[in-house]
C-alpha positions as a Markdown table, in Angstrom:
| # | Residue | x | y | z |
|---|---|---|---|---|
| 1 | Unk | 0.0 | 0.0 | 0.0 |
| 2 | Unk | 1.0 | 3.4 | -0.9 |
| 3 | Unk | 2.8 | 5.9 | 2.0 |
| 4 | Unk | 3.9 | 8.5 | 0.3 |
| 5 | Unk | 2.1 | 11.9 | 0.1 |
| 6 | Unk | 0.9 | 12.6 | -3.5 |
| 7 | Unk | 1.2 | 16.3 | -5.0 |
| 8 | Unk | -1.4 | 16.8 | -7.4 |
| 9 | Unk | -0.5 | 16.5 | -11.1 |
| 10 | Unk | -1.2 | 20.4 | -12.0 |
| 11 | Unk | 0.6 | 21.4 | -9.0 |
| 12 | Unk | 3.4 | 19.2 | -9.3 |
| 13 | Unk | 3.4 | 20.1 | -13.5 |
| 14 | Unk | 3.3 | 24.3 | -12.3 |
| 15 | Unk | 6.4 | 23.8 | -10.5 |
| 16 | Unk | 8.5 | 21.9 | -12.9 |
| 17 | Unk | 8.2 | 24.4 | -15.6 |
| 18 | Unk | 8.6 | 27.2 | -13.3 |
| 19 | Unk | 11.9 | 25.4 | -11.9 |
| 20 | Unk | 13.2 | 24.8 | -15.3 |
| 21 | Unk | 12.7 | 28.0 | -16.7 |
| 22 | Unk | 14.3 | 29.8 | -13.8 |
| 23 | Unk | 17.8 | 27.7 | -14.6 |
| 24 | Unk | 17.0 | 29.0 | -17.9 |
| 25 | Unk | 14.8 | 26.8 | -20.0 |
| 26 | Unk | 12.7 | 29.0 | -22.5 |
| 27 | Unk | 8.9 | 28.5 | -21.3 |
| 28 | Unk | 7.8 | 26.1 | -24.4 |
| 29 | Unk | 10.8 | 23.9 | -23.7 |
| 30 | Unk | 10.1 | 24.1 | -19.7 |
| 31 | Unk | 6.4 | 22.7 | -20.4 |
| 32 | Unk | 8.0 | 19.7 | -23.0 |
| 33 | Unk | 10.6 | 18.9 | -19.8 |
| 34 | Unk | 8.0 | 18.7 | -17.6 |
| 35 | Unk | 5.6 | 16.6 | -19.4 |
| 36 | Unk | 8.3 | 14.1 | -19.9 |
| 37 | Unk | 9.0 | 14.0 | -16.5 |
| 38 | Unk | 5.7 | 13.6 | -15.3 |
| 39 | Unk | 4.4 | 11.2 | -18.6 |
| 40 | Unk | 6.8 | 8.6 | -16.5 |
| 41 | Unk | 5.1 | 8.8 | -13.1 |
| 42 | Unk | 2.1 | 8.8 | -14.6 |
| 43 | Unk | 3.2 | 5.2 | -15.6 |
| 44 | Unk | 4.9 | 4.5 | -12.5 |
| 45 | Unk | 8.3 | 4.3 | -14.2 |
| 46 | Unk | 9.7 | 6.4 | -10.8 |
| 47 | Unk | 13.3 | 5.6 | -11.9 |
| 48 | Unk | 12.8 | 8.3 | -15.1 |
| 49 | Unk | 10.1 | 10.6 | -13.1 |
| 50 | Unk | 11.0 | 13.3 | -10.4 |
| 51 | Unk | 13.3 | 11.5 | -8.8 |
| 52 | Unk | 15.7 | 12.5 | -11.3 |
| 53 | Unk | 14.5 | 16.1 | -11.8 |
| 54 | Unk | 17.0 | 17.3 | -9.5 |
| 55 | Unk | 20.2 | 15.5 | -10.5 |
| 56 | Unk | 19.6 | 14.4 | -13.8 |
| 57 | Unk | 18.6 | 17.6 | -15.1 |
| 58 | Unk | 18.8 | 20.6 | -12.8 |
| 59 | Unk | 22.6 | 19.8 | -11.4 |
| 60 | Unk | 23.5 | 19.2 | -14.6 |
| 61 | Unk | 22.6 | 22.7 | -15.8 |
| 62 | Unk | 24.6 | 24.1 | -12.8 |
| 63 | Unk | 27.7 | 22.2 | -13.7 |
| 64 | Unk | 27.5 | 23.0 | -17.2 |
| 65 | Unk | 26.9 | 20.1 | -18.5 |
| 66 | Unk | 23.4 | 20.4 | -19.8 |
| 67 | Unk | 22.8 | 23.7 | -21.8 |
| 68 | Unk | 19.2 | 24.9 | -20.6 |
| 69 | Unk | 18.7 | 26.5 | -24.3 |
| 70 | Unk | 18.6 | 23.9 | -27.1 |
| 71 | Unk | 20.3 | 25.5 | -30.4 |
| 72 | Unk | 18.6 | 22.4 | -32.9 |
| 73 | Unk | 21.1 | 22.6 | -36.1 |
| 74 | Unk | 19.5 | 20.2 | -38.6 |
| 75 | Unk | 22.8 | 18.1 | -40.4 |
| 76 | Unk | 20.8 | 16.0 | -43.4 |
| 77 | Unk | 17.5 | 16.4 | -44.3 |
| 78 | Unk | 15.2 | 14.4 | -46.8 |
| 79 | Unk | 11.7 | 13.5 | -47.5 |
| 80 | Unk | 11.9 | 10.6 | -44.8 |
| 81 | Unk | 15.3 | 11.1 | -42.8 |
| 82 | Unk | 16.2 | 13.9 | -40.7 |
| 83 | Unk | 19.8 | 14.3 | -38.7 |
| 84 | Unk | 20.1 | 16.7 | -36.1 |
| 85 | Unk | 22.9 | 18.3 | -33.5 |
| 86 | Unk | 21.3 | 19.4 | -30.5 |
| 87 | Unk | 24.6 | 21.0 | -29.4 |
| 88 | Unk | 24.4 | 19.6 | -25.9 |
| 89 | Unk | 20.6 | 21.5 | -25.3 |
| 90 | Unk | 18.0 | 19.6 | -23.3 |
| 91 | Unk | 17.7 | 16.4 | -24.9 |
| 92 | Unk | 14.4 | 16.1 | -24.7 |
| 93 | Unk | 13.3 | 19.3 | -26.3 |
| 94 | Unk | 15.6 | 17.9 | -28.8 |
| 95 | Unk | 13.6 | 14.5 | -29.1 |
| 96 | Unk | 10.3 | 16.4 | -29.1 |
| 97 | Unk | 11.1 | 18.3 | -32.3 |
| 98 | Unk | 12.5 | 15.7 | -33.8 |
| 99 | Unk | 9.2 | 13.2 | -33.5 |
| 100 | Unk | 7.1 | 16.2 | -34.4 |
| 101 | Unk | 9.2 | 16.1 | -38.0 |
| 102 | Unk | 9.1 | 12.5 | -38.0 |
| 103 | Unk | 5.3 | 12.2 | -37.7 |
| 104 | Unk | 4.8 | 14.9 | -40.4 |
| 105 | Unk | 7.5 | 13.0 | -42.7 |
| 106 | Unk | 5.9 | 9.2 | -42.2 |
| 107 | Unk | 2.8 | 10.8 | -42.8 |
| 108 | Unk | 3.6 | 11.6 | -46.5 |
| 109 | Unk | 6.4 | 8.8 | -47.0 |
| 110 | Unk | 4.9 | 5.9 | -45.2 |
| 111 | Unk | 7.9 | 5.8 | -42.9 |
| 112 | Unk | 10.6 | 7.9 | -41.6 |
| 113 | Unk | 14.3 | 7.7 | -39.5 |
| 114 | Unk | 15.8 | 10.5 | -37.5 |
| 115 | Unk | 19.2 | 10.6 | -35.3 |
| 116 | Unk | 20.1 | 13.2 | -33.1 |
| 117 | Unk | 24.1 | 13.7 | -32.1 |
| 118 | Unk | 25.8 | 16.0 | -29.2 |
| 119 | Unk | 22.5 | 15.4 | -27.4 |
| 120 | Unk | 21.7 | 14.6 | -23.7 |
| 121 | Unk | 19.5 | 12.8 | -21.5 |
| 122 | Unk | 15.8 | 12.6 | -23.5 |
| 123 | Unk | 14.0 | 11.0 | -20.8 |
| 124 | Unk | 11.8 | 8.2 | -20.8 |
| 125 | Unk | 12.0 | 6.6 | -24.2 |
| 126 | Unk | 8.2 | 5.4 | -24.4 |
| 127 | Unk | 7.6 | 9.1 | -24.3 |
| 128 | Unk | 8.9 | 9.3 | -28.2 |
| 129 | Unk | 7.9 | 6.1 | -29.3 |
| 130 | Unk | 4.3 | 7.4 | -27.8 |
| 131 | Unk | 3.8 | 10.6 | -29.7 |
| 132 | Unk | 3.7 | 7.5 | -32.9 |
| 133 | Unk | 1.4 | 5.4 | -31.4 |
| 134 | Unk | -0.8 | 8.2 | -30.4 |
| 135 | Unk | -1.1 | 9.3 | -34.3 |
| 136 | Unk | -2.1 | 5.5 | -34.8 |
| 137 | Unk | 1.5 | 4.8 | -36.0 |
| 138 | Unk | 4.5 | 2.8 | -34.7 |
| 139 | Unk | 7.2 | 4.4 | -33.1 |
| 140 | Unk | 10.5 | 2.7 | -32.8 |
| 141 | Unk | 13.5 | 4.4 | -30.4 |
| 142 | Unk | 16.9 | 4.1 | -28.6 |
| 143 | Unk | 19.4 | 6.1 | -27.1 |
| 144 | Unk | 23.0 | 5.3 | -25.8 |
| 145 | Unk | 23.9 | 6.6 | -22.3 |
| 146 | Unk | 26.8 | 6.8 | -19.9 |
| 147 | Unk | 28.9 | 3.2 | -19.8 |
| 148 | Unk | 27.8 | 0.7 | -18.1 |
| 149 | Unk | 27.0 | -2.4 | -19.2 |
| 150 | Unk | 29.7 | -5.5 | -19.7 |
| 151 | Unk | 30.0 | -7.5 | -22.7 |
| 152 | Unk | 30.1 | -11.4 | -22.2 |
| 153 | Unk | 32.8 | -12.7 | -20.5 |
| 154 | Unk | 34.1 | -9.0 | -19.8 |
| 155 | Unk | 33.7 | -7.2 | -16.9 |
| 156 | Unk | 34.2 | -3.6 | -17.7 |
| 157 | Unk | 31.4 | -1.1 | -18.5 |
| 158 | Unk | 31.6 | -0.3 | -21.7 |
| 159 | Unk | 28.1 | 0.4 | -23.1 |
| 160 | Unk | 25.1 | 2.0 | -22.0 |
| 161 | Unk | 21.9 | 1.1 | -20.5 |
| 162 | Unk | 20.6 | 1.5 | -24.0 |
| 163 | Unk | 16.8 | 0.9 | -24.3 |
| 164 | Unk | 15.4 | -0.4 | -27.2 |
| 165 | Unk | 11.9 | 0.6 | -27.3 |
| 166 | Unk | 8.9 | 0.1 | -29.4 |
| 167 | Unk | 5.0 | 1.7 | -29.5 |
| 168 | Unk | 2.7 | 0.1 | -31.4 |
| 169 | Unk | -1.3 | 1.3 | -31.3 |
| 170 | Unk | -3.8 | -1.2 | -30.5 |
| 171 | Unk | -8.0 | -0.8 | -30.5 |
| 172 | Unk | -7.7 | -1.1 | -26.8 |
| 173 | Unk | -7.3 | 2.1 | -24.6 |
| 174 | Unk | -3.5 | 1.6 | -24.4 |
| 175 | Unk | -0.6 | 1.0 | -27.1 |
| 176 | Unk | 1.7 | -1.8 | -26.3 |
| 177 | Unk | 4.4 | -0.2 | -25.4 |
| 178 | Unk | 7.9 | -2.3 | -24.3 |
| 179 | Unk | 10.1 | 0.1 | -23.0 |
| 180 | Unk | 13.1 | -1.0 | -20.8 |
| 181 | Unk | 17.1 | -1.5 | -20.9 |
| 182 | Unk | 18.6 | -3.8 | -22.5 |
| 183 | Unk | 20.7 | -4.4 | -18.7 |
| 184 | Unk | 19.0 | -6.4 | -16.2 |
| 185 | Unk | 18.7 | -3.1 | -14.0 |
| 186 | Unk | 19.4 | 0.8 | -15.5 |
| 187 | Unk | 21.5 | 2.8 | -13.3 |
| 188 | Unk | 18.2 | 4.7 | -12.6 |
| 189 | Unk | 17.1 | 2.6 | -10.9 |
| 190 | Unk | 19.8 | 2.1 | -8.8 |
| 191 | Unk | 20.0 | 5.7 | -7.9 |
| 192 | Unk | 16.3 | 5.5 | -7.2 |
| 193 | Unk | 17.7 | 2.5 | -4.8 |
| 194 | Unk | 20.2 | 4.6 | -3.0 |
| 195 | Unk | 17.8 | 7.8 | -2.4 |
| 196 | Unk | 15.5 | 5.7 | -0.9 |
| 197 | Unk | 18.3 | 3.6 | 1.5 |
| 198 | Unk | 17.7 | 0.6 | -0.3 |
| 199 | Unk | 20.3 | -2.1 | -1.5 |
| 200 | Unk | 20.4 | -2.9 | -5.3 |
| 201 | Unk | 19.5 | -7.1 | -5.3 |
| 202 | Unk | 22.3 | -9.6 | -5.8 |
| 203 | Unk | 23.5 | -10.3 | -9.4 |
| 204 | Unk | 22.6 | -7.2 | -11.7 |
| 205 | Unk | 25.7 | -5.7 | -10.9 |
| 206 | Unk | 29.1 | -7.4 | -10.9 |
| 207 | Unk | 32.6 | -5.9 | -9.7 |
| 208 | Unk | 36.2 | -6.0 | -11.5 |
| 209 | Unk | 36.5 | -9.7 | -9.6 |
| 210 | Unk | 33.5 | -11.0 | -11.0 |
| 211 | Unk | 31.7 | -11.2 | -7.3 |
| 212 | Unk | 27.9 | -9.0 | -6.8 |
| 213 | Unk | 27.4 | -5.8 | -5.6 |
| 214 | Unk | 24.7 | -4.6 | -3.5 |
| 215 | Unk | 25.5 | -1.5 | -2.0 |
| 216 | Unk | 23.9 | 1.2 | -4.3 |
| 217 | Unk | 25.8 | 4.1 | -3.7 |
| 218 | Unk | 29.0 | 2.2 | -4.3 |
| 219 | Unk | 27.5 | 1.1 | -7.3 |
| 220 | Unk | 27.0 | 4.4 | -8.7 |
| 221 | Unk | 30.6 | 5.3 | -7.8 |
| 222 | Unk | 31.7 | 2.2 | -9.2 |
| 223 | Unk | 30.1 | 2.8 | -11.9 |
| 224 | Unk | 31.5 | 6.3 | -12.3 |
| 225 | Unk | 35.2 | 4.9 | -12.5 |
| 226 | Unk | 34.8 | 1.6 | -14.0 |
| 227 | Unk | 35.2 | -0.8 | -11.3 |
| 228 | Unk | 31.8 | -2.0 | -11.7 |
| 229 | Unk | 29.5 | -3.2 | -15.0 |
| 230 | Unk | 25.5 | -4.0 | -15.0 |
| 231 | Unk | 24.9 | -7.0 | -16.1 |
| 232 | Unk | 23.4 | -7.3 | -19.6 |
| 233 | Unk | 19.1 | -8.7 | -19.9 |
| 234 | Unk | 20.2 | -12.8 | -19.3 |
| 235 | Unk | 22.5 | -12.3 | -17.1 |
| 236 | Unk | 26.4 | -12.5 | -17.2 |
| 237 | Unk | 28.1 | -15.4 | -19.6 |
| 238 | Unk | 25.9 | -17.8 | -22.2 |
| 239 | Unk | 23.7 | -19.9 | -20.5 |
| 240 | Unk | 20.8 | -17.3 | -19.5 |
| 241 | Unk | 21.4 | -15.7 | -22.7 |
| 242 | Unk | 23.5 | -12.9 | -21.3 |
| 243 | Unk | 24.9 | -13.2 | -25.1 |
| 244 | Unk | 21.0 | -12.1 | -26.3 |
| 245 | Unk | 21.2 | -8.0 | -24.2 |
| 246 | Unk | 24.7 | -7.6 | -25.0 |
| 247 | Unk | 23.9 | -8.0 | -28.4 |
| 248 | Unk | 20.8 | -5.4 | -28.5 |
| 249 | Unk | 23.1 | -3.1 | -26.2 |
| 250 | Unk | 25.6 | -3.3 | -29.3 |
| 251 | Unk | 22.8 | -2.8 | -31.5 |
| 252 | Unk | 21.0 | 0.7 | -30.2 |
| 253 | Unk | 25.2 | 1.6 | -29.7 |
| 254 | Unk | 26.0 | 1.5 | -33.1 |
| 255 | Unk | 22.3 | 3.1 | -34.3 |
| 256 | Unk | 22.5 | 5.9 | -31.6 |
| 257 | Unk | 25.9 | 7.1 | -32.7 |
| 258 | Unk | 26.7 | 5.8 | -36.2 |
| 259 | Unk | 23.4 | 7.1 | -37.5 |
| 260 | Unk | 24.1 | 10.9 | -37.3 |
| 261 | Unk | 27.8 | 10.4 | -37.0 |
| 262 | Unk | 28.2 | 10.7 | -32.5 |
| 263 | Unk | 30.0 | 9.9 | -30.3 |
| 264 | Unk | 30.2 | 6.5 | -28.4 |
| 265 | Unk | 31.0 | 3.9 | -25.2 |
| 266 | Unk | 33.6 | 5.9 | -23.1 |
| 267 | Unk | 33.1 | 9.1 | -25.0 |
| 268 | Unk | 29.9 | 9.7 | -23.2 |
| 269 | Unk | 31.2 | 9.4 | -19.6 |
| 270 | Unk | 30.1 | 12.9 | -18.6 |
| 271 | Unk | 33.9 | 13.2 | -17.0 |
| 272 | Unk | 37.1 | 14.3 | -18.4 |
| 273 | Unk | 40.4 | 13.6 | -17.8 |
| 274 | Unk | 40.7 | 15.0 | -14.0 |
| 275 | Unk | 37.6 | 13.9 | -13.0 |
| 276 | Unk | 35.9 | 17.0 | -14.6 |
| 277 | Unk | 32.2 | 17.4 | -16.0 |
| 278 | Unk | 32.0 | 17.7 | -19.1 |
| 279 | Unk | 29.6 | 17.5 | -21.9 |
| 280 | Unk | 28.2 | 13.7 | -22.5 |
| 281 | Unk | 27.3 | 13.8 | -25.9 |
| 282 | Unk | 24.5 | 11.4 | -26.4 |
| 283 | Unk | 23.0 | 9.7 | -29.4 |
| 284 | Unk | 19.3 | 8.9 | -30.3 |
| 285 | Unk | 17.3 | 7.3 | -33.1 |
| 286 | Unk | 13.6 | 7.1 | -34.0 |
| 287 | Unk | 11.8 | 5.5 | -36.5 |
| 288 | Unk | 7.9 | 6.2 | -37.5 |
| 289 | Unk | 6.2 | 3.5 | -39.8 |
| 290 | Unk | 2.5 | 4.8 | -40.6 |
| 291 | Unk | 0.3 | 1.3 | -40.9 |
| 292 | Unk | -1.4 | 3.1 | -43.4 |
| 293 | Unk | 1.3 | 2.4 | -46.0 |
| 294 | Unk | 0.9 | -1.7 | -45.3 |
| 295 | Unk | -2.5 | -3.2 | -44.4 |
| 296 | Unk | -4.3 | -0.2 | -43.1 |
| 297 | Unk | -4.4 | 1.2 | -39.5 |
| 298 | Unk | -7.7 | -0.2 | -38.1 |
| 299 | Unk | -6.2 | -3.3 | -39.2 |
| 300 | Unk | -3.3 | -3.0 | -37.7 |
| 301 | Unk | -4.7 | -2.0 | -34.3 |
| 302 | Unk | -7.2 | -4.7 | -34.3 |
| 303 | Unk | -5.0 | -7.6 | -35.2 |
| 304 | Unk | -2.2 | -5.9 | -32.5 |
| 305 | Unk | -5.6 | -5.8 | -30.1 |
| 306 | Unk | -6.2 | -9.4 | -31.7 |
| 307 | Unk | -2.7 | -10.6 | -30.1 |
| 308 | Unk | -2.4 | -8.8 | -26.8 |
| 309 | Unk | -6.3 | -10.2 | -25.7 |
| 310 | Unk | -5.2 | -14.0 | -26.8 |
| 311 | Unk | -1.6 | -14.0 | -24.7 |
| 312 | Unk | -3.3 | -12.1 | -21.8 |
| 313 | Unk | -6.1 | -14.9 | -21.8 |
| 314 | Unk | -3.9 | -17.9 | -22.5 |
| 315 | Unk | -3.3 | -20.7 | -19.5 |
| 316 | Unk | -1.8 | -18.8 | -16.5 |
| 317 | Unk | 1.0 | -20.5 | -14.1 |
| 318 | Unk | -0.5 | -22.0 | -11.3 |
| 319 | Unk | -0.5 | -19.4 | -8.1 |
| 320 | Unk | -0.5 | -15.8 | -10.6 |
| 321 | Unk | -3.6 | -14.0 | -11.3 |
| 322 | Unk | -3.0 | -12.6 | -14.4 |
| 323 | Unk | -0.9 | -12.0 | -17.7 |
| 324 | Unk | -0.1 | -8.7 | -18.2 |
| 325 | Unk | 0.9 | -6.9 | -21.8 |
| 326 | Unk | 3.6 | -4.8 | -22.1 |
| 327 | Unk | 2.4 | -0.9 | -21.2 |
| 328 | Unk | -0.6 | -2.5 | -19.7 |
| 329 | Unk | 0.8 | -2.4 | -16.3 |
| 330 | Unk | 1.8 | 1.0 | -17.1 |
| 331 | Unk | -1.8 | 1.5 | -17.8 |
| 332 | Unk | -3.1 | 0.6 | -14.9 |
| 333 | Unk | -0.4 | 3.0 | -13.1 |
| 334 | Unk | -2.0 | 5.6 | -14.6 |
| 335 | Unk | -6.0 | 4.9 | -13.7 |
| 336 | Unk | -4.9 | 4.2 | -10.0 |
| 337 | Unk | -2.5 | 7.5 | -10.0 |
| 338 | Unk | -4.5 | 9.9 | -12.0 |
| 339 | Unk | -7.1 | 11.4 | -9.5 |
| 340 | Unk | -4.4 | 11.3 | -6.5 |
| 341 | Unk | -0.9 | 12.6 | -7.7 |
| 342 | Unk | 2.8 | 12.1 | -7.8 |
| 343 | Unk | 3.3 | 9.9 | -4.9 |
| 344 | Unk | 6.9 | 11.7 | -3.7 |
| 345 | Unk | 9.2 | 10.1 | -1.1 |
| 346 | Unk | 11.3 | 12.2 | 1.9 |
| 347 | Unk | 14.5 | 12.4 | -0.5 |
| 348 | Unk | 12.5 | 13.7 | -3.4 |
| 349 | Unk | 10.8 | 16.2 | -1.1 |
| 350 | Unk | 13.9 | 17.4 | -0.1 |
| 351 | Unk | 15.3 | 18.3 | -3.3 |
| 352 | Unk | 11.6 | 19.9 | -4.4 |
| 353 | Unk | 11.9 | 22.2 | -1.7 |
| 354 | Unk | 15.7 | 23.0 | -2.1 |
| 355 | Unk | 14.9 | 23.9 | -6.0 |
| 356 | Unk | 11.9 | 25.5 | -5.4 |
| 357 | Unk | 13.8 | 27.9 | -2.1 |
| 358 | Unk | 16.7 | 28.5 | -4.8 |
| 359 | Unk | 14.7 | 30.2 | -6.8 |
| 360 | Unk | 12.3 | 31.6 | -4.3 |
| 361 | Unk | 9.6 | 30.1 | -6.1 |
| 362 | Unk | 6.2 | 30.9 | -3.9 |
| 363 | Unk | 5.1 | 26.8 | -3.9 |
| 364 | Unk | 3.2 | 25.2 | -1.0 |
| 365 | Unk | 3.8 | 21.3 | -0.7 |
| 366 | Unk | 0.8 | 19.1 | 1.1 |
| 367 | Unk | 3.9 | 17.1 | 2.3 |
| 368 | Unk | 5.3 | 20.2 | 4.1 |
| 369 | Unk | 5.1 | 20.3 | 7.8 |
C-alpha cells in the first residue's frame, strides 16, 4: 500500500516548468521537460520521473553540462530522414522536435528515421515512441547513455543502458508499449535504490572480480570509475542468454551514434580527464512507420488488439492471477494515480523544496510540515 504523500498532477506540473525555466529553460521547452517527467510517473516508471529532476537535469545545468537553451542545427534532411545536432541542449526538447518532424515526414512517405548527435539525456524513451502510437503509427527508439554495461565474459562497463523501445497502437485504450534497458537493471534505478536507502538485489551488478554488488551508492561510484559493470538482460556469460542484451546493447550503440555520426561507449562518460564534468554527448534514433502504408491502421490496431487479448487470456502458471501486456501495467499506473498525484518520497521532497527555495519560487507542498 502506498505511504507516500501525493502532490497533485497540476501542482506538481506548475512547478517543474517554473523550476526549469528559472535555470534558464525557455517557457515552451520548460512545459515539454515537464511533461516528460511527469508522462513517466504517470506510468509508475519512478526511476525516469521526479526522482531525477533534481540531478539528472537541474545539477546538470549548474555544472555545465546540460545547456538549458537547445540550439537544434538540422545536419541532413530528406523526404523521410532527418539528422540533427542538438549542441548539448536539453535532450528532450531535442527529441520532441525531432518526432514532431518524423510524424509529419511518415505521414507523407509511409515511414521515416531521425538521429540526433551531441544530445543529452531525453528522458523516458516510451515518451517518443508514444507521440507515434498516439497518431495511430508505430514508433520505434533508442538512445546510448553513460557506460555501463559489460560484454560477455568482460567485466568492464563499456556500453550504456541503451533501451530499445517500441510503441505500437492497438483498439484497446493503451498501445503496447515495451520500454526497458537492454541491462537487467538501469542505473536509474539504482540511484532511485540509494535515495531511498535501499540495497540494489544480488546479481545485476558485478565488480572488477566478478563477485555481486549490492551496495547502491557504491555502485553508482563504481560505476562512475569503471570498477563495476550491470549485467546485460540474461545475465552475465551464455547460459541465460546474457549473449541475447549484450547483443541489443551493441545494436541501439551502433544506431545511436553511427546514425548521425556521434560519439560513443567511453566518449559519453560525462567526465574528463581530471575527474571533470563535461559535456556527455548522447545519441538517439527514432523511427515512424504509418500502418497506413501496409494493411491499413484499423487493421493494424485490431489484429495488435487481436494478439495482446489472446496472450493475456492464454493458460496462466498456477498461483499468478494474471498475464499482463507490455504498457498495460503502465496502464493501470496511470487509472490508479491519475485522480491522487505524484506519490513523492522524503529524498525527493527534499530536493523539491531546495529547488523551489533557490529560486524563491512561492510553492506550498501538502507534504510540508
Amino acid at each position: 500500500m502506498e505511504t507516500r504523500p501525493y502532490v497533485p498532477w497540476d501542482l506538481m506540473n506548475a512547478f517543474l516548468v517554473d523550476a526549469f525555466k528559472g535555470y534558464g529553460v525557455p517557457a515552451e521547452d520548460a512545459a515539454i521537460c515537464a511533461d516528460v517527467l511527469l508522462e513517466s510517473d504517470r506510468r509508475g516508471i519512478e526511476s525516469h520521473g521526479c526522482n531525477r529532476f533534481k540531478p539528472i537535469y537541474i545539477d546538470r545545468i549548474k555544472n555545465g553540462t546540460l545547456l538549458p537553451v537547445t540550439n537544434l542545427e538540422i545536419i541532413r534532411e530528406t523526404p523521410s530522414t532527418l539528422v540533427m545536432d542538438a549542441h548539448d541542449g536539453m535532450g528532450m526538447v531535442a527529441s520532441y522536435r525531432m518526432m514532431e518532424r518524423l510524424l509529419e515526414k511518415a505521414r507523407a512517405c509511409g515511414m521515416a528515421g531521425g538521429a540526433i548527435r551531441s544530445s543529452t539525456h531525453y528522458g523516458i524513451a516510451g515518451y517518443w515512441s508514444g507521440m507515434a502510437a498516439k497518431e495511430g503509427m508505430i514508433g520505434i527508439t533508442g538512445t546510448n547513455a553513460r557506460p555501463s554495461i559489460a560484454p560477455t565474459f568482460g567485466v568492464e562497463n563499456m556500453m550504456g543502458t541503451n533501451p530499445l523501445t517500441f510503441s505500437l497502437p492497438t483498439d484497446e485504450e493503451f498501445p503496447f508499449c515495451i520500454d526497458c534497458a537492454t541491462s537487467i537493471v538501469q542505473r536509474g534505478k539504482i540511484e532511485y535504490y540509494d535515495r531511498e536507502g535501499l540495497d540494489t538485489p544480488a546479481g545485476m551488478v558485478v565488480a572488477q572480480d566478478g563477485s555481486p554488488m549490492t551496495d547502491s551508492g557504491a555502485i553508482l561510484r563504481a560505476l562512475v570509475d569503471g570498477t563495476a559493470a550491470l549485467a546485460p538482460l540474461g545475465g552475465i556469460g551464455e547460459e541465460l542468454g546474457g549473449y541475447k542484451g549484450y547483443g541489443y546493447a551493441a545494436v541501439v550503440e551502433i544506431l545511436s551514434a553511427a546514425l548521425a555520426g556521434g560519439q560513443f561507449m567511453k566518449a559519453l562518460t560525462g567526465v574528463g580527464p581530471q575527474g571533470e564534468p563535461r559535456m556527455y554527448g548522447l545519441g538517439h534514433f527514432f523511427f515512424v512507420v504509418d500502418p497506413e502504408a501496409f494493411a491499413g491502421r484499423e487493421v493494424f490496431r485490431r489484429t495488435a488488439g487481436d494478439i495482446c487479448r489472446a496472450l493475456r487470456a492464454s493458460r496462466r502458471a498456477p498461483g499468478c492471477e494474471r498475464i499482463y501486456t507490455a504498457g498495460e501495467k503502465e496502464y493501470l499506473a496511470w487509472l490508479e494515480r491519475k485522480d491522487k498525484g505524484v506519490p513523492v518520497g522524503e529524498a525527493v521532497q527534499r530536493e523539491i523544496l531546495a529547488v523551489r527555495d533557490a529560486l524563491g519560487l512561492p510553492y506550498r507542498f501538502g507534504f510540508e510540515k
